[in-house]
N, C-alpha and C positions, 0 to 999 in steps of 0.2 A: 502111945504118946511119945514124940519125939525129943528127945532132950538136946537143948542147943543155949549156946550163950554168946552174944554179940557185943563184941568191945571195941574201941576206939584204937586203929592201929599205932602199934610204938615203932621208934630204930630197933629194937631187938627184934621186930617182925618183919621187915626187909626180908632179910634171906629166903624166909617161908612164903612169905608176899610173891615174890618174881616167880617162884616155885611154881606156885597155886596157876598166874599170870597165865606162863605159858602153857601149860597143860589146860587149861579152861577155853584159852583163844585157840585153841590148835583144832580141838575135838569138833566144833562145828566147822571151822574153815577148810581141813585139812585134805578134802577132793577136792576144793575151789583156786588154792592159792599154788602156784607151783614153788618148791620145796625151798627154791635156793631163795625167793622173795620171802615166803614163810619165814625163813630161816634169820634175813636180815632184819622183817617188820619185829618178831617176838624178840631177838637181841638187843634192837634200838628201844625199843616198848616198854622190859620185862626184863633189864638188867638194876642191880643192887644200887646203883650211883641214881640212874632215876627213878627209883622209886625213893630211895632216902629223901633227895630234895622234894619230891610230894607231897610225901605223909609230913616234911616238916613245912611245908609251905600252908599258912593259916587258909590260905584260900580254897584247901583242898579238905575233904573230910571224907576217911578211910575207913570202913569200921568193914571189921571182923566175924563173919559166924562158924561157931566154934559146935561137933556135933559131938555129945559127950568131952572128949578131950582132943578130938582132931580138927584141925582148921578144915572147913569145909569151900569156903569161898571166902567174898567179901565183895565190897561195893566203894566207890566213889561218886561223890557228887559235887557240884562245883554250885555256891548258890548266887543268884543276880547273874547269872551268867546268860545274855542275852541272844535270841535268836531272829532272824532275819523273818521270820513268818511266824513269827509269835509278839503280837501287838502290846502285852506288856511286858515290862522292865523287871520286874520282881518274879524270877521263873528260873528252876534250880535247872542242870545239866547233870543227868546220870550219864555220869560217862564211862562208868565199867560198871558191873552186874555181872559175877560170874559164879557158876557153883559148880567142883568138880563131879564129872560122870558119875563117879561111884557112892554121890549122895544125890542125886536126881531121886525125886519120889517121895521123899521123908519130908515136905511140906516144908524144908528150909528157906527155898527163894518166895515162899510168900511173906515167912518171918522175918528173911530181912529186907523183904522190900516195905511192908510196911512198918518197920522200926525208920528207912528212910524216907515211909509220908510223912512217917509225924517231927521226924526233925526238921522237915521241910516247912511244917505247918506251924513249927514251934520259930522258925526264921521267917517267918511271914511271905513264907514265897506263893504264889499265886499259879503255880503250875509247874511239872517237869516234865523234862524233856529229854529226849533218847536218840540216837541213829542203831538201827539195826540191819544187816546186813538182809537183804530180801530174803534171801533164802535160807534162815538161817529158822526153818519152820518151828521149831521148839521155842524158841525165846519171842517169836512172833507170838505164836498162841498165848506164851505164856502174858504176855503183857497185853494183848487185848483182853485176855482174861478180867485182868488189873483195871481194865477200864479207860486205857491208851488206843491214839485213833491215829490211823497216819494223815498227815496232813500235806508231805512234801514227798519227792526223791532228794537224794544227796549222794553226791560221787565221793567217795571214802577213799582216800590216799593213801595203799598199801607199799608204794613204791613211788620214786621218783615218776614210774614211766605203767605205771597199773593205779587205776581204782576198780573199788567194788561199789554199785548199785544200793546203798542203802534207804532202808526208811526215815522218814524223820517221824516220829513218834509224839504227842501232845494228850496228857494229863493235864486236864485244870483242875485247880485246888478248891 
């Protein structure tokens, strides 16, 4: 049995936050993006200043899983946040879902994904939604798993002058 405990992120988890960030963005991308774009997307993404105005900004909701005593990953979601090919108004945005390498396997990203249905479900939202990167086959599997279906493509803005191919992903609640 795996032991884990997920909390609501504070300003004192900032530091740890960006941490977690870029080492979770990096390990799928990291044949795909070349170094020096890498290098500016996880700076601009995955430094302390934006992540503080997130976790304090109400519209964002960050929570934290924790395995035994180490931060293992964490999640954001953004709710009412509307999408172009999802016909109703009431449908959350995961917009990060990440959990480092070295806890893969221990059943964590199903603990906190569904810790984030039901806060979805407890905000009346009617479906969420995801972009994930095509090729990004681990987090692919893992969310059709979950019962997520693609629905679109989306060109993901890793640079002024690069995207990546992503999926757009669709849960209904």
């Amino acid at each position: 049995m795996t032991i884990f405990t997920i909390k609501k992120a504070e300003i004192k988890d900032v530091k740890a936050l960006t941490e977690v960030g870029k080492k979770a963005f990096f390990v799928p991308h990291k044949d795909a993006i070349p170094k020096k774009i890498m290098d500016t997307y996880i700076q601009t993404n995955f430094n302390e200043e934006q992540l503080l105005s997130e976790i304090t900004n109400p519209q964002f909701q960050y929570h934290l899983i924790y395995h035994k005593q180490s931060l293992a990953g964490f999640s954001k979601v953004i709710f009412n946040q509307k999408n172009e090919h999802i016909a109703s108004n009431h449908v959350t945005k995961l917009e990060r879902f990440y959990l480092l390498e070295d806890f893969y396997g221990l059943g964590l990203g199903i603990e906190l994904f569904k810790f984030n249905l039901e806060l979805c479900k407890k905000n009346n939202q009617k479906g969420i939604w995801l972009y994930t990167w095509i090729k990004n086959y681990r987090a692919l599997s893992f969310y059709k798993k979950v019962g997520f279906q693609k629905i679109a493509l989306y060109d993901f803005p890793i640079s002024e002058t690069e995207t990546r191919l992503n999926d757009l992903l669709y849960l209904k609640l």
